[in-house]
C-alpha positions as CSV (number, residue, x, y, z in Angstrom):
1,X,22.5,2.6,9.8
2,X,24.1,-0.4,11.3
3,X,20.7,-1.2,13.1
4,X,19.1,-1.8,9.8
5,X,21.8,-4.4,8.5
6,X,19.7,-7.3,9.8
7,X,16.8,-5.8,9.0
8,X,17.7,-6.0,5.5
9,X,19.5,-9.0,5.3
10,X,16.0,-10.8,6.5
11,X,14.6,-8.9,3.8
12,X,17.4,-9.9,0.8
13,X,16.5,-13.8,2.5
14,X,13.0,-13.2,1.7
15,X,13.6,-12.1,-1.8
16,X,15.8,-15.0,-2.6
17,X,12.7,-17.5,-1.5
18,X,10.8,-15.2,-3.1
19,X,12.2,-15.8,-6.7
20,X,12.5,-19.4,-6.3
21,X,9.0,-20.7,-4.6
22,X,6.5,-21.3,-7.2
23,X,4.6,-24.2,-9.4
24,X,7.4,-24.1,-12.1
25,X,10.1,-25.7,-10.6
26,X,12.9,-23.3,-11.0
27,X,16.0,-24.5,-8.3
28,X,18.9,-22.2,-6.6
29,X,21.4,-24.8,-7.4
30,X,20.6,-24.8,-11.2
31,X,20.5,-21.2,-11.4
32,X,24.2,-20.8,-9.6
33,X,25.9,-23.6,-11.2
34,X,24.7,-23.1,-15.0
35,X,22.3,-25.7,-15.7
36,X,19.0,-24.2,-15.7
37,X,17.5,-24.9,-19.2
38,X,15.9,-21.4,-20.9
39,X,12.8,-22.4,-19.9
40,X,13.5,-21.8,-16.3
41,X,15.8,-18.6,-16.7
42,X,12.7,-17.3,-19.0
43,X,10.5,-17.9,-15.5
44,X,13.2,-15.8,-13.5
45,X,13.7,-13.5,-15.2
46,X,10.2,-12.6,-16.8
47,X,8.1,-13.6,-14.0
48,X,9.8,-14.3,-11.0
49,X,12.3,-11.1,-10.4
50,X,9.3,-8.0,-11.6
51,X,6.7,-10.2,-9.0
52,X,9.5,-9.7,-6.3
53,X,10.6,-6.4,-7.1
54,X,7.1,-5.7,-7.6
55,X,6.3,-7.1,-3.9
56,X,9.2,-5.0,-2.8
57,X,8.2,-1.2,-4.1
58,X,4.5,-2.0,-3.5
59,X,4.8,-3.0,0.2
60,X,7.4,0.1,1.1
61,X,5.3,2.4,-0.6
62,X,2.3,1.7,0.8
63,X,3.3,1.2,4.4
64,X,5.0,4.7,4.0
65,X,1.7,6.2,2.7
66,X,0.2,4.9,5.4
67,X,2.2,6.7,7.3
68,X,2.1,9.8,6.1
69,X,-1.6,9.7,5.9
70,X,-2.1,9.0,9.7
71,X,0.5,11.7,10.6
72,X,-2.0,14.2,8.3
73,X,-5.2,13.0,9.9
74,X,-3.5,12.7,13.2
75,X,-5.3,9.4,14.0
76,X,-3.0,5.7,14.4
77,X,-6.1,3.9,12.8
78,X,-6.5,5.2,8.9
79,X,-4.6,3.9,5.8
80,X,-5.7,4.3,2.3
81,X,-8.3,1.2,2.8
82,X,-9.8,2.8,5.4
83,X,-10.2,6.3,4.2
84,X,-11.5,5.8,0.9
85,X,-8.2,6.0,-1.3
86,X,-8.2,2.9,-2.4
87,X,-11.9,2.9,-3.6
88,X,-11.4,6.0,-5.3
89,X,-8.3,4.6,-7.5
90,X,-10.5,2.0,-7.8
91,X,-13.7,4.2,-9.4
92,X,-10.9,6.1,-11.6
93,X,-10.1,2.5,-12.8
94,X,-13.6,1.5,-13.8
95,X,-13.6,5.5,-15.2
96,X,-10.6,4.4,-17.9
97,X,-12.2,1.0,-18.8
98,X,-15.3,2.7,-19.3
99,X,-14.2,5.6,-21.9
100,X,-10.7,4.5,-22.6
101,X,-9.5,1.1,-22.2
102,X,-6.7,1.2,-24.8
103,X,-4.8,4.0,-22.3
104,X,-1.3,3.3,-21.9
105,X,-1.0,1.9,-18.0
106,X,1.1,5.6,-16.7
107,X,-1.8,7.3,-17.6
108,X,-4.1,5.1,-16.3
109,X,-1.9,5.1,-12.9
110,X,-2.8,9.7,-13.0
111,X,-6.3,8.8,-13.7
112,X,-6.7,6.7,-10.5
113,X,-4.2,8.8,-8.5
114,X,-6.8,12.3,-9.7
115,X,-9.6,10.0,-8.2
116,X,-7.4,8.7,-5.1
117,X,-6.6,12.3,-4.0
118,X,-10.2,13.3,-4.4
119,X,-11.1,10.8,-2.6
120,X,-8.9,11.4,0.0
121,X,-9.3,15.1,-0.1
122,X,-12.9,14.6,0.5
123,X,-12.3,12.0,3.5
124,X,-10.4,15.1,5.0
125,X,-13.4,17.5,4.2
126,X,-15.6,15.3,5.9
127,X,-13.4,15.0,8.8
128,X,-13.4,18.4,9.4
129,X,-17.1,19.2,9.3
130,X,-18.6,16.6,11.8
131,X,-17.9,16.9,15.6
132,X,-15.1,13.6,16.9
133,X,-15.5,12.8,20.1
134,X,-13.7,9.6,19.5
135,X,-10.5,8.5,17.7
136,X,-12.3,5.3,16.3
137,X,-15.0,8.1,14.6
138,X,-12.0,8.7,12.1
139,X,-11.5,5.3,10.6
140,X,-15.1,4.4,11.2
141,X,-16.1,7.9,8.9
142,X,-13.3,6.5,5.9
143,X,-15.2,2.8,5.6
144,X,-18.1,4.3,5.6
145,X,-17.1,7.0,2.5
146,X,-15.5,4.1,1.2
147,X,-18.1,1.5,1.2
148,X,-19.9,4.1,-0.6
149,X,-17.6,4.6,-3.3
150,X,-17.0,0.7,-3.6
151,X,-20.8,0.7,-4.0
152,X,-21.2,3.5,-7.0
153,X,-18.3,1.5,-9.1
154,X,-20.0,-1.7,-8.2
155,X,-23.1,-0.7,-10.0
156,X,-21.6,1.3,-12.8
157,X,-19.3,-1.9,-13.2
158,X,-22.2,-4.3,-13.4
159,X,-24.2,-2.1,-15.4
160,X,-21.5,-2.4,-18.3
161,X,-20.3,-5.9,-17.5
162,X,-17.1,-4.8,-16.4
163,X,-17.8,-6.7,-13.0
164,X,-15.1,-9.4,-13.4
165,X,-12.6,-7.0,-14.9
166,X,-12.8,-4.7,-11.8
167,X,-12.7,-8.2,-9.9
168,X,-9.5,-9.0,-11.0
169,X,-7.6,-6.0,-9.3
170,X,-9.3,-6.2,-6.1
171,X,-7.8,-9.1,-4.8
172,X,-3.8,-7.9,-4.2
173,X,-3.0,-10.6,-6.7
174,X,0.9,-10.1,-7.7
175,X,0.2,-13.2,-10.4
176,X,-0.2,-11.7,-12.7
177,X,2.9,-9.1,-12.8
178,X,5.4,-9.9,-15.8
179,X,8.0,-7.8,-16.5
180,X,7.1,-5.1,-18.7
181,X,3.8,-4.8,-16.3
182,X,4.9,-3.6,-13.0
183,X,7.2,-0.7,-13.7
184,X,5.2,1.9,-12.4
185,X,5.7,1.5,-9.1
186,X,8.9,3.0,-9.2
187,X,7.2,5.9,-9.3
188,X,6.2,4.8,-5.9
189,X,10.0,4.3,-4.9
190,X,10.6,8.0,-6.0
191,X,7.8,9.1,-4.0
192,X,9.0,7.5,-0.5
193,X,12.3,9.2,-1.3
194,X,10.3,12.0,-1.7
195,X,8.5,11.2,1.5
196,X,12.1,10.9,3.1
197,X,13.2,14.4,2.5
198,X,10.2,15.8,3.5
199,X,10.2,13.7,6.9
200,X,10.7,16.4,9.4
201,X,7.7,18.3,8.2
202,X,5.3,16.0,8.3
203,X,6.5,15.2,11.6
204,X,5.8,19.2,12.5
205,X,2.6,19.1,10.5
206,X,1.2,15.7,12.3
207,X,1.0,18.2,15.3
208,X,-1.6,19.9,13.9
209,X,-1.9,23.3,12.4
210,X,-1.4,25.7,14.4
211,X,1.7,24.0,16.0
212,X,3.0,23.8,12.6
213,X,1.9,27.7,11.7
214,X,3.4,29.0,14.8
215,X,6.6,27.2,13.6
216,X,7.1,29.2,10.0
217,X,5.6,25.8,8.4
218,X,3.1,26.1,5.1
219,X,0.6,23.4,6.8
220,X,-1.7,23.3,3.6
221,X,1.6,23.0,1.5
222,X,2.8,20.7,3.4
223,X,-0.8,18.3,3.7
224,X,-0.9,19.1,-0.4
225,X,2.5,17.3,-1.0
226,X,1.5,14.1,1.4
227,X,-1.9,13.8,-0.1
228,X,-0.2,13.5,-3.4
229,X,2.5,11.1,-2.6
230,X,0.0,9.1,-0.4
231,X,-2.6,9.3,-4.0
232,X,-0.1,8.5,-6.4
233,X,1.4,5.6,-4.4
234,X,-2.0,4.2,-3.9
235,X,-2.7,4.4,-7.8
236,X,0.2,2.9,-8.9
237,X,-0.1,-0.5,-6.7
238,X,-4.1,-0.6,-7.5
239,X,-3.2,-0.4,-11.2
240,X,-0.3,-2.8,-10.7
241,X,-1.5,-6.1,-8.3
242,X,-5.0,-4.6,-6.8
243,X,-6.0,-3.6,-3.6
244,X,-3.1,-4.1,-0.4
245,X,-5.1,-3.9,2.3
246,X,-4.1,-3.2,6.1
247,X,-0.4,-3.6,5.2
248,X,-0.6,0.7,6.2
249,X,-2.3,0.4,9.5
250,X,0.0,-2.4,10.9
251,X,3.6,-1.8,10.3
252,X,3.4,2.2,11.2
253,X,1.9,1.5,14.3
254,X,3.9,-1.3,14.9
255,X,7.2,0.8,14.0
256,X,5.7,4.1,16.1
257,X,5.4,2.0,19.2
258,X,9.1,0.9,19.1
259,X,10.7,3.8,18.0
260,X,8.5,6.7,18.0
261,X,6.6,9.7,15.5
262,X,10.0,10.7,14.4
263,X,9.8,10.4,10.4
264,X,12.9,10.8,9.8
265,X,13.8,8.0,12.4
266,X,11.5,5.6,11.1
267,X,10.6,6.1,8.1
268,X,13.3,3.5,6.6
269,X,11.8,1.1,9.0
270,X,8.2,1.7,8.1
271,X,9.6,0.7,4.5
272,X,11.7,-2.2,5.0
273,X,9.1,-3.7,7.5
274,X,6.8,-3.2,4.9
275,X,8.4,-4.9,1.8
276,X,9.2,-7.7,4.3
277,X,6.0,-8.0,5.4
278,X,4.2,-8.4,1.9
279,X,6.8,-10.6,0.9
280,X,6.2,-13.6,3.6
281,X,2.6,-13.1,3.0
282,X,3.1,-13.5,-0.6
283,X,5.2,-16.6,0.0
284,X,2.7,-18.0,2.7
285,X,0.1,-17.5,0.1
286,X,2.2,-20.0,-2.9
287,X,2.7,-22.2,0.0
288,X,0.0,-23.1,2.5
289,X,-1.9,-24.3,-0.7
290,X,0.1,-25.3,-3.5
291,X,0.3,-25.3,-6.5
292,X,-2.5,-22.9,-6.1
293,X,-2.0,-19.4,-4.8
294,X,-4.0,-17.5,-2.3
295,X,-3.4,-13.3,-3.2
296,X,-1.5,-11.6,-0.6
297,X,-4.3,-9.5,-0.1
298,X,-6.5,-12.0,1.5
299,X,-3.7,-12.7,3.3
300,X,-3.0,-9.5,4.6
301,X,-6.6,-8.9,5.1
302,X,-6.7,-11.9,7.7
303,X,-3.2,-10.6,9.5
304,X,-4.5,-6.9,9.3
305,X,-8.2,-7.6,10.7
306,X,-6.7,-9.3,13.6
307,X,-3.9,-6.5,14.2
308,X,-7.1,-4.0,13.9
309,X,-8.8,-5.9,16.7
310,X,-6.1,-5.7,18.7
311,X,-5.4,-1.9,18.2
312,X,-9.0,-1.4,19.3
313,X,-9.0,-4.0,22.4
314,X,-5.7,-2.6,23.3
315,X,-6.9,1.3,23.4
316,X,-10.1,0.2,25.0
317,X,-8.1,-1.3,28.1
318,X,-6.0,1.9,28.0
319,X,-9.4,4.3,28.6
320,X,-10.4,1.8,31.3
């Protein structure tokens, strides 16, 4: 526990810039000493605290459910954008704005968490009914189903003019999050706790299934309960700030290759390296071209090709 001190005061550092970068000029020193007019305490506290709490939940969740998800399909190169999870929450979006846009957003959130675990479920399916004779087969099978589904919504979102509504969540833009609007995503936060308890048997079921069988474990019990978590984590950041990409694929593997496949180990360093992560690309992103912002998930896209790249080079050099 002492190990993670740091860890977290780099994180609490982060959240502090965090709340106080932005076009509205909102200062530390006015906020500590009493001066800040309402206008600025207004910014803090409507928009400012929810968009870093936001950054926070959404950026441990889904670097835990990335996790999880490559301990189930036993391959260090899927997350939920590249197995089709994300594009799935993303067709039960369009699915909601299509026959009911007036839901309240919790339901909405089940709806793309049903889709997200169907997806998923089906990327699994796949997965088991085609020969692999290479790890890079796995993630190369999920963009693949993915692309797919990104394609059916694409039409079915044009064909109703719902394009630019479906556009608006598919950047990873936390902009937009107010309070009031990201409060869902504790959901996720009970979920990695979840995910927490459950640590050592994912650990036995990443083993595979007859390892875990042989042990007294319930393998398809065990692969139901992490398909749901990774699902409704998913659902609730899509529904929330939009797509997150690659921010699943690169801390677990960068956490596994310091410390190991232990879940219960790592797991609170997959989700504080997470929420750090997210939040100094959300900062870079108000920064590098102010006052306008570039989403975090362009950002993270960028960071996470390149980290993809090198995952691939440096497994290629390994086989030679």
């Amino acid at each position: 526990m002492k190990s993670l001190i740091p860890a977290l005061l780099l994180i609490f550092c982060l959240a502090v810039v965090s709340l106080f970068v932005g076009v509205s000029d909102v200062s530390l020193w006015s906020v500590l000493n009493g001066t800040a007019d309402q206008r600025q305490v207004m910014i803090l506290l409507a928009s400012r605290v929810p968009r870093t709490i936001a950054l926070l939940l959404a950026g441990s969740g889904i670097a835990i459910a990335g996790m999880i998800l490559q301990m189930l399909a036993r391959n260090r190169f899927v997350e939920p954008s590249t197995t089709g999870t994300v594009e799935s929450a993303g067709l039960g979006m369009l699915v909601v704005l299509l026959l009911a846009p007036d839901m309240p957003v919790m339901a909405k959130m089940l709806v793309a968490a049903v889709f997200a675990l169907a997806g998923t479920g089906m990327f699994l399916a796949v997965l088991r009914a085609i020969p692999l004779r290479s790890v890079l087969m796995v993630p190369l099978v999920g963009i693949m189903l993915g692309g797919m589904i990104s394609a059916v919504t694409t039409f079915f979102a044009y064909r109703f003019d719902l394009f630019q509504s479906m556009g608006a969540w598919a950047n990873g833009d936390f902009s937009a999050v107010l309070r009031g609007r990201y409060e869902t995503l504790w959901v996720a936060f009970a979920l990695t706790i979840a995910a927490y308890i459950a640590a050592d048997r994912f650990t036995v079921a990443g083993m595979g299934e007859e390892f875990s069988t042989n042990l007294g474990l319930n393998y398809r019990r065990i692969m139901a309960i992490g398909l749901v978590i990774v699902s409704m984590v998913t659902a609730s950041v899509v529904v929330t700030a939009g797509v997150v990409p690659f921010l699943g694929l690169i801390v677990p593997n960068i956490v596994s290759m310091a410390m190991g496949d232990n879940l219960r180990k790592s797991l609170p360093w997959i989700g504080i390296c997470g929420a750090g992560l997210i939040l100094a690309c959300d900062i870079v992103g108000r920064t590098i071209n102010a006052p306008f912002e570039i989403p975090v998930g362009t950002v993270l896209g960028i960071i996470g090709s390149l980290f993809f790249l090198y995952l691939l080079l440096r497994r290629q050099s390994r086989v030679a």
